[in-house]
C-alpha positions as CSV (number, residue, x, y, z in Angstrom):
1,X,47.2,48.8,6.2
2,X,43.7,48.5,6.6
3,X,42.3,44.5,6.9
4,X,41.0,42.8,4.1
5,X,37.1,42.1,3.9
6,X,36.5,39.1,4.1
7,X,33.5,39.1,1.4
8,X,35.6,40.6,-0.9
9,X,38.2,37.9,-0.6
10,X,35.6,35.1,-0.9
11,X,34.2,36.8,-4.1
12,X,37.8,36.7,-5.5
13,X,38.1,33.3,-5.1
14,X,35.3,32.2,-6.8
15,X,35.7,34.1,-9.2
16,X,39.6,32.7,-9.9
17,X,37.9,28.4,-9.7
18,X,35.0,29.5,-12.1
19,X,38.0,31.2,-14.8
20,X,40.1,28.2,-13.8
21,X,37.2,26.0,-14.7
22,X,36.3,27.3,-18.2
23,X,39.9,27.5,-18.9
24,X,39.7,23.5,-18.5
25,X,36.8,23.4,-20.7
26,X,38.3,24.8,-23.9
27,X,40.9,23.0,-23.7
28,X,39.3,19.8,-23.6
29,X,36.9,21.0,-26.1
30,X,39.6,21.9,-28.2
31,X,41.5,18.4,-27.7
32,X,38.7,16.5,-28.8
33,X,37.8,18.2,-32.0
34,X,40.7,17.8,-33.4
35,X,40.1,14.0,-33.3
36,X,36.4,13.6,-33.6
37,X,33.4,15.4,-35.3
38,X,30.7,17.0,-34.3
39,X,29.3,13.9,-33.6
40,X,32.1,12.2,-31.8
41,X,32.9,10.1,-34.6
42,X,36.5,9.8,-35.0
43,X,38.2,11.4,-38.2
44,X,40.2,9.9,-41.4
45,X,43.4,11.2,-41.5
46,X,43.3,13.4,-45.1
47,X,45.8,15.0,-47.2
48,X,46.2,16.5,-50.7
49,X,49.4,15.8,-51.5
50,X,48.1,11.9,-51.1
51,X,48.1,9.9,-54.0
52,X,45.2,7.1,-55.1
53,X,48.5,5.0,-55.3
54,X,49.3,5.3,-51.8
55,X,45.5,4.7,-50.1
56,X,44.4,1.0,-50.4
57,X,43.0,-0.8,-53.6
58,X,39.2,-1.4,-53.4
59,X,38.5,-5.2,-53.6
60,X,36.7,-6.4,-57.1
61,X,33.1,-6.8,-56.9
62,X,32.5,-10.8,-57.2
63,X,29.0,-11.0,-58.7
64,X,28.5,-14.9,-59.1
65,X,25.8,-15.3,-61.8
66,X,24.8,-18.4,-63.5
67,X,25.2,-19.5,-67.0
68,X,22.4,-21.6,-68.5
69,X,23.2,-24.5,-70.0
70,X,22.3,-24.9,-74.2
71,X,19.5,-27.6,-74.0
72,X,19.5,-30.2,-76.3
73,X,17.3,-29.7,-79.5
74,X,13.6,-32.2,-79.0
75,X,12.7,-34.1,-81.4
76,X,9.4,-33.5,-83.1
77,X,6.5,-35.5,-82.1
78,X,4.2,-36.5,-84.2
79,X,1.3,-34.8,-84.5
80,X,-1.3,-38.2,-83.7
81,X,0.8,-39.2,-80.5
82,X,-1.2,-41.3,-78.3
83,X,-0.6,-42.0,-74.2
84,X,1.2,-45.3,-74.3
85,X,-1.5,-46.8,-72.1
86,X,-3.5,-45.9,-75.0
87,X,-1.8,-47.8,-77.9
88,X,-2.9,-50.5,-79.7
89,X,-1.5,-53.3,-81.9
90,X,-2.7,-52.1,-85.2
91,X,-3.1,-54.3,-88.4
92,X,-1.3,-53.6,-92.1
93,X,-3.8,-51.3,-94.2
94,X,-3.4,-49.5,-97.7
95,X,-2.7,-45.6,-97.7
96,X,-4.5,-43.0,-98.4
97,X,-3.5,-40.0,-100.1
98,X,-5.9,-37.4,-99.8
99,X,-6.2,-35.2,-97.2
100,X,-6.1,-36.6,-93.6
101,X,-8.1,-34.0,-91.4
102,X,-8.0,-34.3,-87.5
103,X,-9.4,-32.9,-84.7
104,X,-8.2,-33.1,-80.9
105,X,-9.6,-35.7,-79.1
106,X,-11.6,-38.8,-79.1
107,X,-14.7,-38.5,-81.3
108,X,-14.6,-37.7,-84.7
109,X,-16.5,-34.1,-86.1
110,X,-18.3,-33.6,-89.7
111,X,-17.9,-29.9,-91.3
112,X,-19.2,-29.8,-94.5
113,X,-20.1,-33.6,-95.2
114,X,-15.7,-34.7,-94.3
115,X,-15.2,-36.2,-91.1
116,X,-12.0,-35.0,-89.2
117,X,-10.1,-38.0,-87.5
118,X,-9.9,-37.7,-83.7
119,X,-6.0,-37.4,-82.7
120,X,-6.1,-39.9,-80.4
121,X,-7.6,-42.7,-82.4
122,X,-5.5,-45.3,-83.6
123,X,-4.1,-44.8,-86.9
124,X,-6.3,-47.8,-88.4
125,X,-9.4,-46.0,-87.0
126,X,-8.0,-42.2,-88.5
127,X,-7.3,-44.1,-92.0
128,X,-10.9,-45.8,-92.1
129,X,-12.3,-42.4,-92.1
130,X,-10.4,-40.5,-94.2
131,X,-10.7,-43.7,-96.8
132,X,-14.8,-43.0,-96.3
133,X,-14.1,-39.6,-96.8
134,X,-13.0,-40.2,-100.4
135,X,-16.7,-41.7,-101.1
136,X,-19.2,-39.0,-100.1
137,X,-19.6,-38.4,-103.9
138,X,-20.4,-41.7,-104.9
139,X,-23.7,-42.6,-105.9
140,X,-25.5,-45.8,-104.6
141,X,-25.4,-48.7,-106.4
142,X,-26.6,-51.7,-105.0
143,X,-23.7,-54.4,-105.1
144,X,-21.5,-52.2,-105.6
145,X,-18.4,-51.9,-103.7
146,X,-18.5,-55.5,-103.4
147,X,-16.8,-56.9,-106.7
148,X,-14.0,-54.5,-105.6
149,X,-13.3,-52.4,-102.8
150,X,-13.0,-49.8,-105.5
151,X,-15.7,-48.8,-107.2
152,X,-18.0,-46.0,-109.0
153,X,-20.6,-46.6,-106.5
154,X,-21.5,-48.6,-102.9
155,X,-24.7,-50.0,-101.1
156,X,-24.9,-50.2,-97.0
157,X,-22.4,-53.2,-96.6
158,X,-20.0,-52.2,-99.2
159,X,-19.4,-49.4,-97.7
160,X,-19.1,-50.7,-94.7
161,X,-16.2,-53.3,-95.9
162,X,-14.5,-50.5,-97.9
163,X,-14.2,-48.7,-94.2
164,X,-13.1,-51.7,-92.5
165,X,-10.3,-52.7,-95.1
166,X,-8.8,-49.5,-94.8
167,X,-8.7,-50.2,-91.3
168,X,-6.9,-53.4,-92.2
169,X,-9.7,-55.1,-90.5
170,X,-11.2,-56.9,-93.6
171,X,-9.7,-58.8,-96.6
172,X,-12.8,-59.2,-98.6
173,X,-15.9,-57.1,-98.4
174,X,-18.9,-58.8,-97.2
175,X,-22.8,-58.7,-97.4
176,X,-25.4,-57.6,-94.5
177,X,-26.5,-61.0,-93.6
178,X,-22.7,-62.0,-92.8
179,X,-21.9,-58.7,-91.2
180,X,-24.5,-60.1,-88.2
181,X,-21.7,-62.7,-87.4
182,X,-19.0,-60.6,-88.2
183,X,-16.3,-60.4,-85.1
184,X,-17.4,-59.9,-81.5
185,X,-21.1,-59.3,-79.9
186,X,-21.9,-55.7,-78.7
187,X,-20.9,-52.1,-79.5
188,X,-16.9,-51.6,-80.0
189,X,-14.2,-48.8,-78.6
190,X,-13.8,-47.4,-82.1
191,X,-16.2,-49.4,-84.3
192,X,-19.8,-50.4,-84.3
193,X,-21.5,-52.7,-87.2
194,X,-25.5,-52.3,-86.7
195,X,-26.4,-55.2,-89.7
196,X,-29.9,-56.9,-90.3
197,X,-31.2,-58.4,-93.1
198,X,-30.9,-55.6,-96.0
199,X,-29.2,-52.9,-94.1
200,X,-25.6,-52.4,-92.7
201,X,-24.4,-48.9,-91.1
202,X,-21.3,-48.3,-89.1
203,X,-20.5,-45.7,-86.1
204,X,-17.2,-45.2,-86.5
205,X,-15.4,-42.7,-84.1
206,X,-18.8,-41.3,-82.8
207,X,-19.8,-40.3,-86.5
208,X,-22.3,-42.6,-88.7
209,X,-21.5,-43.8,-92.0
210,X,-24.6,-44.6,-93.4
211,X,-25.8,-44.9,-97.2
212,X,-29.5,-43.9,-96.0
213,X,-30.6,-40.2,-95.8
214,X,-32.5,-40.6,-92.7
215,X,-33.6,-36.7,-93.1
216,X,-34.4,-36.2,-96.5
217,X,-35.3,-40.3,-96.7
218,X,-34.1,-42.6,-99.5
219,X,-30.1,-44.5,-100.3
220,X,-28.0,-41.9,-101.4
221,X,-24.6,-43.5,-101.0
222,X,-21.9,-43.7,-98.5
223,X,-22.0,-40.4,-96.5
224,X,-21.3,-39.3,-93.0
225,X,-24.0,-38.0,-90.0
226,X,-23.4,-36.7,-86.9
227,X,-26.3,-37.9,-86.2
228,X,-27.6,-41.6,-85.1
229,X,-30.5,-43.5,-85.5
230,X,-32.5,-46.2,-84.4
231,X,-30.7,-49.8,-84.0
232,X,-34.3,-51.3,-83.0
233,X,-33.7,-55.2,-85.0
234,X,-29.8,-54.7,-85.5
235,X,-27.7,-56.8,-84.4
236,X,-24.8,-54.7,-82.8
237,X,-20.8,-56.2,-83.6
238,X,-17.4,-55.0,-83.7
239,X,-14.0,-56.3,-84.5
240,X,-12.2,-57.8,-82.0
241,X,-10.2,-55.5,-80.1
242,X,-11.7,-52.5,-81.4
């Protein structure tokens, strides 16, 4: 028997380690699918013949939400409500039944000869002017408005008291002379009486009550301008307070 070469033999037994190798290969390869995928993630058991009985319940979904609560109703405020730094004793005064127009704010507006009441005027101020509002009609007549605060006709100072007793600021109605010594000194918050001898106006609100055209010239009765005019010789007063 001839000897063996030994290249031959070394070949062969590389050979059997590299088949041995791969053997070990697949297998492990094999092993490891079965309980992982492709990724390496481990695998759910799954079957068909499983029921949805026999795999766990899902927990509810717990939303928590929130119920509002039913508010109260508010009650309505009136529509001349004033800050209650702002308020100010007022004084009894007759009603008026006509129409009471008002405009937000502070100062009275004219449109169309009626003067709208600034809201947040006291309501002795807002009834003064929708009292005047009832004269811009009325014709001048001098005395009038002085036997009675109601009248077919006014000159400067009736008019003036007819304002001011709506206000619940004058009993009586008074003439020019005694408007000059009429309550305080100086121009008021809400009311200013310009008086000399012969002629009373008023700014009431920012808007003049006047019963002198001072445009078209002449005494046409108790109107109201947006405009003022010159107090040169009047003697400016005001009710106390206002």
């Amino acid at each position: 028997m001839s000897a063996v070469n030994p290249r031959f033999s070394l070949r062969l037994a590389v050979a059997f380690f590299a088949g041995s190798v791969a053997v070990e290969m697949v297998n492990a390869q094999d092993g490891r699918t079965d309980a992982r995928g492709s990724f390496g993630v481990p695998l759910q058991p799954f079957s068909l013949h499983e029921t949805a009985d026999a795999s766990p319940r899902a927990e509810p979904i717990r939303v928590a939400y929130y119920v509002p609560r039913t508010q109260p109703a508010l009650a309505p405020r009136a529509e001349s409500a004033e800050n209650e730094d702002d308020v100010e004793t007022t004084n009894a005064f007759p009603e008026i039944n006509s129409n009471r127009p008002v405009v937000a704010g502070d100062r009275a507006i004219l449109r169309n000869g009626i003067a709208y009441a600034p809201s947040r005027a006291p309501d002795n101020i807002k009834n003064a002017i929708w009292a005047v509002n009832t004269l811009r009609r009325k014709p001048y007549v001098w005395g009038g408005g002085h036997g009675s605060f109601n009248d077919y006709g006014y000159d400067c100072s009736g008019s003036v008291s007819f304002a001011l007793h709506y206000a619940g600021l004058l009993d009586a109605p008074l003439p020019s002379n005694d408007f000059r010594r009429y309550g305080k000194r100086g121009r008021g918050r809400w009311i200013t009486i310009y008086s000399r001898d012969g002629h009373t106006f008023a700014i009431i609100a920012g808007l003049r009550l006047d019963t002198t055209d001072m445009r078209n010239g002449g005494a046409v009765g108790p109107r109201w301008y947006a405009e003022g005019r010159d107090t040169h010789d009047f003697d400016a007063r005001h009710p106390a307070g206002w």
